[in-house]
C-alpha positions as CSV (number, residue, x, y, z in Angstrom):
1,X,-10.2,-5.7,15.6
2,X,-7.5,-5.4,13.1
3,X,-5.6,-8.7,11.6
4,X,-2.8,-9.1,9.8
5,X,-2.6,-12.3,7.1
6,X,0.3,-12.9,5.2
7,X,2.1,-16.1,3.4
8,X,6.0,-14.6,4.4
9,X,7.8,-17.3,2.8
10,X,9.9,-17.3,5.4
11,X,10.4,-15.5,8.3
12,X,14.6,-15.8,7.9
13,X,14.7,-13.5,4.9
14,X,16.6,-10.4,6.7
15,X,14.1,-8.4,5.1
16,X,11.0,-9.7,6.3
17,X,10.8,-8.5,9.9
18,X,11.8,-5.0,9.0
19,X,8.8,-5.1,6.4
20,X,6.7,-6.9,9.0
21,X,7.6,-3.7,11.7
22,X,6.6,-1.2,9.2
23,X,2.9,-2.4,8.2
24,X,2.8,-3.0,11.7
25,X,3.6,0.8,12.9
26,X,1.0,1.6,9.6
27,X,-2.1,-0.2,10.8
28,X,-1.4,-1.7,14.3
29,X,-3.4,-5.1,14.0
30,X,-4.3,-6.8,17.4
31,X,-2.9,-9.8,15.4
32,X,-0.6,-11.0,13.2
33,X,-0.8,-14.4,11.3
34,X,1.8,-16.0,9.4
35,X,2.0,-18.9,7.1
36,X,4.7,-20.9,5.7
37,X,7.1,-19.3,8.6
38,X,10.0,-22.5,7.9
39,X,11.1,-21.7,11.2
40,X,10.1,-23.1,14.8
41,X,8.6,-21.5,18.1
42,X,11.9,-21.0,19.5
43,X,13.0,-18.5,16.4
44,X,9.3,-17.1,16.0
45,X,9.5,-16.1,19.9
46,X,12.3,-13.7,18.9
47,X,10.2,-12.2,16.6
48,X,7.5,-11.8,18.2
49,X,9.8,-9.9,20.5
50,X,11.0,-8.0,18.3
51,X,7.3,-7.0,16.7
52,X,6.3,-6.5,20.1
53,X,3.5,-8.9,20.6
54,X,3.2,-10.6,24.1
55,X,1.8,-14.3,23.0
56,X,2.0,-16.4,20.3
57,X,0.8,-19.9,19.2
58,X,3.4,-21.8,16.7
59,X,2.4,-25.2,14.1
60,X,6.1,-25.8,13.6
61,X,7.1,-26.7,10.1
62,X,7.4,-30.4,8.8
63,X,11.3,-30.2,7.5
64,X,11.8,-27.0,5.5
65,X,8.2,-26.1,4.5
66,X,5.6,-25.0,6.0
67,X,4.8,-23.6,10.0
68,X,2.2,-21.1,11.1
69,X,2.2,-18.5,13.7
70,X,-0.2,-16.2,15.5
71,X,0.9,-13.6,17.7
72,X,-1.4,-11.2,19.5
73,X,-1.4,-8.7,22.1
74,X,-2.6,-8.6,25.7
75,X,-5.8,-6.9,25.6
76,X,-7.0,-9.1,23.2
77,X,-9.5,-11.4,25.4
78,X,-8.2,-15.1,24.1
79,X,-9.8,-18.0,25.5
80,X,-9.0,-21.3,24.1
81,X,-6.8,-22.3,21.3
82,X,-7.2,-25.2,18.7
83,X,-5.0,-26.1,16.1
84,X,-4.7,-28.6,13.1
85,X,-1.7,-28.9,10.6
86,X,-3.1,-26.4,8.7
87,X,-4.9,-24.1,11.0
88,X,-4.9,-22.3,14.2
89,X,-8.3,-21.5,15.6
90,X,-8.2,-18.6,18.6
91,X,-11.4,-18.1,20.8
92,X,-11.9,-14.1,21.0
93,X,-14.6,-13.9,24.6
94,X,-16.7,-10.8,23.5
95,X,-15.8,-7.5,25.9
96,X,-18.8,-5.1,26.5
97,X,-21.6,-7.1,25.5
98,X,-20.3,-8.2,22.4
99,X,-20.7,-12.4,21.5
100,X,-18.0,-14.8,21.7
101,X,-16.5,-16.0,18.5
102,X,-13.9,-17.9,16.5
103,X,-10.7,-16.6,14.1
104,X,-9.6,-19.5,12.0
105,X,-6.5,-18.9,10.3
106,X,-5.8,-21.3,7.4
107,X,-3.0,-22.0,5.5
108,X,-4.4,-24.1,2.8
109,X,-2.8,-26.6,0.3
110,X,-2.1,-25.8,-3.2
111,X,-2.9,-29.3,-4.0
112,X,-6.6,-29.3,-5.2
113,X,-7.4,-33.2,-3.8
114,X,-5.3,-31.9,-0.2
115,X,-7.3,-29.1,-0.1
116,X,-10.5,-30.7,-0.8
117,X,-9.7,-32.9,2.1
118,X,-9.2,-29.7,4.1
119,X,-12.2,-28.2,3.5
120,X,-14.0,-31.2,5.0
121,X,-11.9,-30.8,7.8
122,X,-13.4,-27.0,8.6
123,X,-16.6,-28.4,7.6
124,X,-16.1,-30.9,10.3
125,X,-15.1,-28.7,13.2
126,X,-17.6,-26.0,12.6
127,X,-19.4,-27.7,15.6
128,X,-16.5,-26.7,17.3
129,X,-16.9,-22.8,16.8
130,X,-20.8,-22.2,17.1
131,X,-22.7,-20.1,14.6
132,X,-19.6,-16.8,15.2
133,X,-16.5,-17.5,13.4
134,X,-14.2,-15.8,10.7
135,X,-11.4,-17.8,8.0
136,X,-9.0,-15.9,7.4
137,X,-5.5,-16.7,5.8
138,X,-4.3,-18.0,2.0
139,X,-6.9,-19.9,1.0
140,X,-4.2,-21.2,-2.3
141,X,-8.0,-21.1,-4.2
142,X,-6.9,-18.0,-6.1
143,X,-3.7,-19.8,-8.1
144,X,-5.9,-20.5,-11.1
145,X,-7.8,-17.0,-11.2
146,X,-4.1,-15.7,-10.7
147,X,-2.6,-17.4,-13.8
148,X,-5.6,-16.3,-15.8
149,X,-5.1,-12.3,-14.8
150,X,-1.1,-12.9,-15.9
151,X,-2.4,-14.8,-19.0
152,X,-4.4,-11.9,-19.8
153,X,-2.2,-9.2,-19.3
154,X,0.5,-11.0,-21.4
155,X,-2.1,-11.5,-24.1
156,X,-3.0,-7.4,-24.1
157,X,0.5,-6.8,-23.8
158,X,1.5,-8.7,-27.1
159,X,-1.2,-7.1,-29.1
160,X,-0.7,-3.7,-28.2
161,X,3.1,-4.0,-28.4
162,X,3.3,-2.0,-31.8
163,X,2.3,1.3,-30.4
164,X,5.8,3.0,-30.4
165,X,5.9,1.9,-33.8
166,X,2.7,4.0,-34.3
167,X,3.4,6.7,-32.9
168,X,7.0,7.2,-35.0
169,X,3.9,6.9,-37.9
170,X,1.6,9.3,-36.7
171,X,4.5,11.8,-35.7
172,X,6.0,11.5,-39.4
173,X,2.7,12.1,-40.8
174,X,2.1,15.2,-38.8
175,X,5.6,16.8,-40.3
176,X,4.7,15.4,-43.5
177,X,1.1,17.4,-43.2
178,X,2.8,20.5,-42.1
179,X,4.5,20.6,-45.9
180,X,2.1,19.5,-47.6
181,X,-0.6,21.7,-49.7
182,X,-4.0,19.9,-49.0
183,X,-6.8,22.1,-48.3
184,X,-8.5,20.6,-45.3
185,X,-5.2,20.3,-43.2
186,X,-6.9,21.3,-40.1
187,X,-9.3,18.7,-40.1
188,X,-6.6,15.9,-40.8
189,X,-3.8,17.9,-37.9
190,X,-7.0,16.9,-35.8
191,X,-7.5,13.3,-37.0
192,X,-4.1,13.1,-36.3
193,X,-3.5,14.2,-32.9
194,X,-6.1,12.5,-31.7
195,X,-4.4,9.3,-33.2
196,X,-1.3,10.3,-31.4
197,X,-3.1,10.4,-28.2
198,X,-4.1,7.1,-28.6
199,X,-1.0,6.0,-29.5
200,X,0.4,6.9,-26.4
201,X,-2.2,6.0,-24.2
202,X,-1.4,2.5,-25.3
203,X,2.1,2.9,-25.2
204,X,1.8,3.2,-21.3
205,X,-0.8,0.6,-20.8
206,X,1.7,-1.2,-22.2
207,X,4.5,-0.8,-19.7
208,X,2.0,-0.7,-16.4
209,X,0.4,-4.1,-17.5
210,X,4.3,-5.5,-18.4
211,X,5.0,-4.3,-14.7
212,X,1.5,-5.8,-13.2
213,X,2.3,-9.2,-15.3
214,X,5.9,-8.9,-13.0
215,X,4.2,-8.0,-10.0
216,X,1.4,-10.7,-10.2
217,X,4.3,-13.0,-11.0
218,X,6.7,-12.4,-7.9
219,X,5.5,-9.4,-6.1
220,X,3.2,-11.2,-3.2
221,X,6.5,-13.8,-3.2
222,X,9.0,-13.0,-0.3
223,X,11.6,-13.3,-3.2
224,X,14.8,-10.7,-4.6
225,X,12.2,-9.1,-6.4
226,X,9.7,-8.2,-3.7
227,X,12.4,-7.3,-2.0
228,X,14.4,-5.1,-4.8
229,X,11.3,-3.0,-5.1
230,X,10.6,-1.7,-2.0
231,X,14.4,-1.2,-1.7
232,X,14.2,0.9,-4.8
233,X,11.6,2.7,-2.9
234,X,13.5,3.5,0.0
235,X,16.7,4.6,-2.6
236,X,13.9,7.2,-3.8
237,X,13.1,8.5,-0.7
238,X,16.3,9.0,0.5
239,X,17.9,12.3,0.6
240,X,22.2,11.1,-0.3
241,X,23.4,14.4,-1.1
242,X,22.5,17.9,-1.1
243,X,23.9,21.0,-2.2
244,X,24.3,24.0,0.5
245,X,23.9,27.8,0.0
246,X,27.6,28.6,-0.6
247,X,27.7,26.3,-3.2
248,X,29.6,23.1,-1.0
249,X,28.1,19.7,-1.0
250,X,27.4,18.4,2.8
251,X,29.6,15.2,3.5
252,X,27.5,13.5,5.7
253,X,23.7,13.1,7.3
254,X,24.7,15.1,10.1
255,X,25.4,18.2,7.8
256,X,21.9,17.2,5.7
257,X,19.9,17.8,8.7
258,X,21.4,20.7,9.7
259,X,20.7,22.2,6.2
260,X,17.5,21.4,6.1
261,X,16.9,22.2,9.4
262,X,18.6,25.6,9.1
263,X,16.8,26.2,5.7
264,X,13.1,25.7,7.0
265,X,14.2,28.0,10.3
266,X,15.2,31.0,8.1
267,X,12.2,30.3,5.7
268,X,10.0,30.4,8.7
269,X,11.6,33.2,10.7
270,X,10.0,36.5,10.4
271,X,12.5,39.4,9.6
272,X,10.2,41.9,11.2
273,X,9.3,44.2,8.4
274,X,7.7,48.1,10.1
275,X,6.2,49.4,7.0
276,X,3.8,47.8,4.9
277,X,1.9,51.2,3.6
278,X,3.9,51.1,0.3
279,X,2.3,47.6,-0.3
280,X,-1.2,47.9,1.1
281,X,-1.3,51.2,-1.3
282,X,-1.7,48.9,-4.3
283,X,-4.3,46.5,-3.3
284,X,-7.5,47.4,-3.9
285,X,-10.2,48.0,-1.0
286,X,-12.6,45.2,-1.3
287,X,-13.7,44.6,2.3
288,X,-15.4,47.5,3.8
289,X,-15.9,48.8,7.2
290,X,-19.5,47.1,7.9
291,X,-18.1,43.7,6.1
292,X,-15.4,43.8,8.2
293,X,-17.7,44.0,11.7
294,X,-19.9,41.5,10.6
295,X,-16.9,38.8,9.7
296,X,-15.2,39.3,12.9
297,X,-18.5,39.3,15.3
298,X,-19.5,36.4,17.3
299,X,-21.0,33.2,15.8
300,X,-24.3,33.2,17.3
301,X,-26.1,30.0,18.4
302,X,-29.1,29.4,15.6
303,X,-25.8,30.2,12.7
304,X,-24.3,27.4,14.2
305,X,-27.5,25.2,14.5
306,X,-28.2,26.0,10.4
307,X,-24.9,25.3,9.8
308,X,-24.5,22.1,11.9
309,X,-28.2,20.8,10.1
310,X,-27.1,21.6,6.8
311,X,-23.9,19.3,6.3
């Protein structure tokens, strides 16, 4: 079974159901689980229409924070379903054999004294699910560990910030090597450009951990940000305008198509060329008659055996 576990931060964002529909058409989870929705049953229904699940079970939200929602499909055998503020506990009924169990999807507090209390909670209804059952869901444990990684980053970031700086250095030393008289020049070019290899090696650890620190930041937020990057993704793998053979630019995605198409048709399309003996006269023989009998031959049954045994 496949699952789905995200904190949306709010299912209202006009970008998070198209998102939603696209990990969903990627991985197709029997279920999807979301925490702090901000929106009640009657809006989650219509999405779960639009994701096209066929049941769903809603914790509304207290004011403008908070609300969970599960949504699954129909073959998915669910018995009973339990629910506290902060979870919703489905009863999966084994099919073919396979033992009964529990998914508990939590949407814990950020609060470490609230969440302590929640713990005890699961703790307490673990009588409830019998020895089979998985958590699943933002657990809010990770904040700390979180703020640490950024910390980190940040702190690598800052000390490795002079590398352009070094490699101006090391680039000016290389020209000032190349005028210079000295009699073991090839062993300091080396030194050198080895330096300068470094140097830029650092340069873009630099700018990925500056956009990891930015991604650890917002990125897993259903925020502008998020949002602006896989936008910027999309921009990138959008075709806007392209040029045609007689030079024109095509005017709309109608007359991008049909290039395309029309370019991979002739590309494809054989012209039916008759005589090939002014080619074949330059290549070289390297197959002969008897190598040629023995490739084309039927595979017998023990070269498939030794082949089969020997992966």
């Amino acid at each position: 079974m496949k699952a789905l576990v995200w904190n949306c931060r709010g299912v209202g964002s006009p970008l998070t159901v198209p998102q939603l529909k696209e990990i969903i058409n990627l991985h197709f989870p029997e279920v999807v689980f979301l925490s702090e929705t901000k929106n009640r049953k009657c809006f989650m229904n219509k999405v779960m229409m639009k994701l096209r699940y066929d049941k769903l079970f809603v914790v509304d939200p207290i004011g403008k924070s908070g609300g969970l929602t599960v949504m699954w499909k129909q073959e998915l055998a669910v018995g009973k379903v339990s629910f506290t503020e902060f979870t919703i506990e489905l009863q999966i009924n084994g099919t073919g054999g396979k033992a009964q169990w529990w998914l508990i999807c939590v949407y814990a507090s950020s609060n470490e004294a609230a969440r302590e209390k929640q713990w005890k909670i699961i703790s307490e209804r673990k009588v409830l699910w019998g020895r089979n059952w998985v958590l699943a869901g933002d657990m809010n444990d990770l904040h700390k560990i979180k703020e640490c990684r950024i910390a980190l980053l940040e702190w690598n970031r800052q000390k490795n910030k002079n590398a352009k700086r070094q490699i101006q250095r090391v680039k000016q030393e290389l020209v000032d090597l190349q005028k210079s008289n000295l009699a073991n020049k090839g062993e300091r070019r080396a030194a050198l450009r080895k330096d300068l290899a470094d140097a830029y090696r650092k340069e873009e650890v630099y700018w990925a951990q500056k956009a990891r620190s930015s991604w650890l930041k917002e990125g897993d937020k259903n925020t502008k940000y998020f949002h602006a990057i896989v936008e910027g993704r999309r921009r990138r793998n959008t075709i806007s305008n392209l040029q045609k053979s007689d030079g024109n630019w095509c005017n709309s995605m109608e007359e991008v198509e049909g290039e395309i198409e029309g370019y991979f048709k002739e590309l494809f399309t054989s012209s039916n060329p008759q005589n090939f003996d002014s080619i074949l006269d330059g290549i070289p023989q390297v197959i002969t008659g008897q190598m040629n009998a023995k490739l084309v031959r039927p595979v017998s049954e023990v070269e498939i055996r030794k082949a089969v045994f020997s992966l």
